[in-house]
N, C-alpha and C positions, 0 to 999 in steps of 0.2 A: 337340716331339712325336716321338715315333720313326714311323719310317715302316714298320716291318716289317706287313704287315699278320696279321688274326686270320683264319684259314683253316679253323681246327683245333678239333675240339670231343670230348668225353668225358660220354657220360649213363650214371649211376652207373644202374641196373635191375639187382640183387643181392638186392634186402629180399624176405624172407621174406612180408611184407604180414600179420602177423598178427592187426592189428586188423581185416581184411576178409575174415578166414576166416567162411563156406566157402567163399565165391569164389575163393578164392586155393589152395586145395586142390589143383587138376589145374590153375592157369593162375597165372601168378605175376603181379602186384602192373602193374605198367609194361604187362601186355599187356592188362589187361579192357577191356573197351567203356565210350567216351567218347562220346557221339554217333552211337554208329555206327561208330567208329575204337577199333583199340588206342592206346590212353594213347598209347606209345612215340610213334607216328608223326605225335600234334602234335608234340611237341618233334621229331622230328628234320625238319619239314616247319621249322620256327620255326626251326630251326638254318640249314637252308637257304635260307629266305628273306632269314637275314642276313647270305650271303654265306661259311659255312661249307660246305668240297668234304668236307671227311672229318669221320669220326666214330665212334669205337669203345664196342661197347656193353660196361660193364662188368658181367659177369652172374654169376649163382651159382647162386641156386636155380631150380631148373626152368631151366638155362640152354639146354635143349636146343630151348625154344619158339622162340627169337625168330630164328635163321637161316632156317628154310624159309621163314620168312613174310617177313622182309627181304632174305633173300639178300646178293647184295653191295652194292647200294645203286644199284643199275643204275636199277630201273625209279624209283626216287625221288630220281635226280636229286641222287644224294652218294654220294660212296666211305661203306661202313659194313665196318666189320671189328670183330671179339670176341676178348673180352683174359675169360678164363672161371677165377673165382675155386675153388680146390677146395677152399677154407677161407675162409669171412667177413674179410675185412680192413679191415673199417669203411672210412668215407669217403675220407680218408689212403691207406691201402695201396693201397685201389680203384683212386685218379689213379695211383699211382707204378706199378703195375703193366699200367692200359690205356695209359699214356703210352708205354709202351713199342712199342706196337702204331703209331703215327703214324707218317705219312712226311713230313708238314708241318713246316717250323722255326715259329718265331715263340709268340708265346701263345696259349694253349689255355681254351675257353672250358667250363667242368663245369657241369652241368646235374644238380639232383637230378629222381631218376626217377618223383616224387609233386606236384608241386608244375604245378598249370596256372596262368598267368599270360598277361595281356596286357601285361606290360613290353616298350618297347621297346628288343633287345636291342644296333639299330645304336646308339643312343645311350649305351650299359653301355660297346661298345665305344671308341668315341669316346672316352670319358670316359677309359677306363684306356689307350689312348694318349698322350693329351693330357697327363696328370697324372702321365705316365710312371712308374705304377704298377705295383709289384711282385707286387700282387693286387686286385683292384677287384670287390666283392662287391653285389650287389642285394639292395636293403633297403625293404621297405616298411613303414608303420604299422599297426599293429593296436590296437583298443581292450583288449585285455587277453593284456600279452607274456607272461607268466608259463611259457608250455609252451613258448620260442621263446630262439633265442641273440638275445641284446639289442647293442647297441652303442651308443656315445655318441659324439657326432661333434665335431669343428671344420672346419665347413666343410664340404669334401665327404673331409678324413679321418677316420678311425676311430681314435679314442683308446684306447677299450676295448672289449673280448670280453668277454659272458659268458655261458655257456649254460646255459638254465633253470632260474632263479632263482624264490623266492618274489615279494622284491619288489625288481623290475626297474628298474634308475637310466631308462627311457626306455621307450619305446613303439617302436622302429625296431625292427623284429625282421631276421634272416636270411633272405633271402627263397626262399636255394635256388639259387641259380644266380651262377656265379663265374668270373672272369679271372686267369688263372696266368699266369706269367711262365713260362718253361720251365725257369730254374735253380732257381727257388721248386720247381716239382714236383721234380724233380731232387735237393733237398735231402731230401723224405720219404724216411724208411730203406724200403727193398724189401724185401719179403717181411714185414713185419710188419703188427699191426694199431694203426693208427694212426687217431686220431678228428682232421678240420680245425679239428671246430668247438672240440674241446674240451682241445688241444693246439697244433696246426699254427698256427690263426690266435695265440691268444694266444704261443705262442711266437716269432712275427712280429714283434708290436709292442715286445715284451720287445729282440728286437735291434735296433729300430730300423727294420725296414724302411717303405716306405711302403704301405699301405691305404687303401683310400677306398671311397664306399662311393656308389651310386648310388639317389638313392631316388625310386620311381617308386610313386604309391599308386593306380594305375589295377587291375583285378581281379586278385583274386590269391585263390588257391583250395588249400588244401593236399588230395589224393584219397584221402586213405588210410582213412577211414571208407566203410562201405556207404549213409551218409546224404550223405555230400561225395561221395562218384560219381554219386549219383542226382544231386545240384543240381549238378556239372558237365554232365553233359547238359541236363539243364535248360535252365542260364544259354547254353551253347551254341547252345540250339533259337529260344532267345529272343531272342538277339542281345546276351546283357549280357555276353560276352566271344566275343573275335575270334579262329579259327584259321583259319592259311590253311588246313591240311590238312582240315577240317571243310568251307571252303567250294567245297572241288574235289570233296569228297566229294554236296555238293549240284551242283554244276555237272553231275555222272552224268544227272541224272533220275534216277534208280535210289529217290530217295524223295520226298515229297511232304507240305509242313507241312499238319496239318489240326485246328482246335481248338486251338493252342498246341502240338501233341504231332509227331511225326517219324513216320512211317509208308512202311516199302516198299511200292514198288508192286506188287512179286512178295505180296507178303502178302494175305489174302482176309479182309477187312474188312466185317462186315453195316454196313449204312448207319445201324441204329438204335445204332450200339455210342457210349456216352458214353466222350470222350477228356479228359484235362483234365493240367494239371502237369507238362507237358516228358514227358510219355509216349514210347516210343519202341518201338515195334514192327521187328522184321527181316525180312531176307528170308523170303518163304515161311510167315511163321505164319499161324494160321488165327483170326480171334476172333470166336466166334457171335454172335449176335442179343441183345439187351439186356444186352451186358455192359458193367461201367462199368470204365473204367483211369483210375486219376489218379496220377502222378508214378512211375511204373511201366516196369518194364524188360522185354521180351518178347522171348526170346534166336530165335536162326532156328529154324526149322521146328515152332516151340513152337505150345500150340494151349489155348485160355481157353475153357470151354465156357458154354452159353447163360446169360445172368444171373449169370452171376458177377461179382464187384467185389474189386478189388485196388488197392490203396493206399499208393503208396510200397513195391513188394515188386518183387525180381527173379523173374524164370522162365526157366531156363536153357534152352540150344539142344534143342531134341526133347521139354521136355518137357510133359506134361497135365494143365492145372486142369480138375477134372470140372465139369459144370455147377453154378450154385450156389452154389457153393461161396465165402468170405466172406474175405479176407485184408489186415491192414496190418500192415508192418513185419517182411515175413518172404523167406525164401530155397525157391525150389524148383528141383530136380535137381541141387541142388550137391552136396548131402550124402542118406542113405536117410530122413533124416528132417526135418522143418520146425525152421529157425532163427529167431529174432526176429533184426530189427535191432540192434545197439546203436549208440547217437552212439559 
């Protein structure tokens, strides 16, 4: 087993997020509300609680969000520094270019910047010690791999890569999160765009190196739809997946579960208002007298007037559902006009 330990981590937060447009318009993909929390800050809360001091976020678009709100990584408890893309370099260039940014030796743990999971990532590490692995990937099962890099296993190696196929030799998919050796990163060309999954890893096995592959089937949630944001809140509210950053964010008092749903206490709540579906009210919003919310997002200072009903619909910070007024499956103040949902 090598003894070097994993200190060191990189969360790719670059994508464009364009299956979550409008949301993603003025706020990029890694930073939306999870609970209550930017996306970013379970994983680097996850990163940290498995013993990871530093962490560079790899950014691009709208790259300009994510430092005032993390800073240097003072108050959360991990060095955080930014490696800032001025051209998309897919998956590949993103490592070889944030990796540049660490002051840690040893292997480096990448984190894609969409994917919540309750994997446990002391055990990912362990394993790509132990097995003195050159790259040690998390893999879970899915009932239908088809939109997903698949692999085939012996044992705990990975025999073959293959990214999104018709029909898939296996059901193990890529689960999004990965262990680099630091010459492996090192070997990606810099400054190009390079794909891991669809390049890097298959040119891995082609030389022989070793992979393995960890597979943990406990929750796993890919975010990147306006429908998988909503049921990561949800599952979060609910308790059918675990973040620490989620649960210090309860430790606040700052909110309070009530009907399945997550509600500020800053927020002014009539008592007759129906809550239902991992709802999740913010600070400061206002929601009148016989309104109904069921699996609904209600951004700060936003305000739901009397009898309205909203169902599975976001409402962004500030803004107003007149009374009434009747909605599922749509977007308000993201954009000048009303979006539906899509899956």
């Amino acid at each position: 087993m090598s003894s070097q330990p994993i200190t060191s981590a990189i969360l790719l937060v670059g994508g464009f997020g364009t299956r979550l447009q409008p949301l993603t318009f003025s706020t990029p993909k890694p930073m939306l509300s999870v609970g209550g929390i930017p996306f970013t800050e379970h994983q680097i809360i996850k990163a940290r609680e498995a013993g990871i001091t530093e962490i560079v976020l790899a950014t691009s678009f709208l790259a300009e969000v994510f430092e005032p709100y993390f800073g240097d990584g003072e108050s959360f408890g991990i060095k955080i520094s930014y490696a800032v893309e001025k051209v998309a370099l897919g998956t590949g260039g993103a490592i070889a270019h944030a990796a540049t940014r660490l002051k840690n030796s040893g292997p480096v743990v990448v984190f894609n910047g969409d994917v919540l999971s309750g994997h446990d990532l002391q055990r990912q590490m362990h394993l790509h010690l132990s097995k003195n692995s050159d790259v040690t990937l998390y893999l879970t099962e899915v009932p239908d791999a088809r939109a997903y890099g698949v692999v085939e296993m012996d044992g705990s190696k990975i025999r073959t890569f293959n990214e999104k196929m018709e029909n898939p030799p296996s059901k193990i998919i890529n689960a999004g999160c990965y262990i680099f050796n630091r010459d492996i990163i090192e070997s990606i060309p810099s400054g190009k765009v390079v794909s891991v999954e669809r390049e890097t890893f298959p040119d891995l096995l082609v030389q022989g190196k070793s992979l393995n592959g960890y597979i943990d089937n406990s929750y796993w949630l890919d975010i990147g739809t306006p429908s998988a944001l909503l049921q990561a809140t949800r599952d979060l509210i609910s308790g059918e997946v675990q973040s620490a950053a989620f649960d210090a964010l309860i430790a606040t008092g700052d909110f309070e579960h009530r009907d399945d749903s997550l509600i500020s206490k800053s927020a002014t709540v009539s008592p007759d208002v129906e809550l239902g579906g991992g709802t999740f009210v913010g600070h400061g919003a206002v929601i009148e007298p016989g309104v109904k919310l069921f699996g609904t997002f209600i951004g700060m200072q936003a305000a739901v007037g009397s009898q309205a009903e909203l169902m599975d619909t976001f409402v962004a910070d500030g803004s107003k559902i007149p009374g009434g007024f009747v909605a599922s499956k749509q977007f308000f103040g993201y954009t000048s006009s009303i979006s539906p949902i899509t899956p």
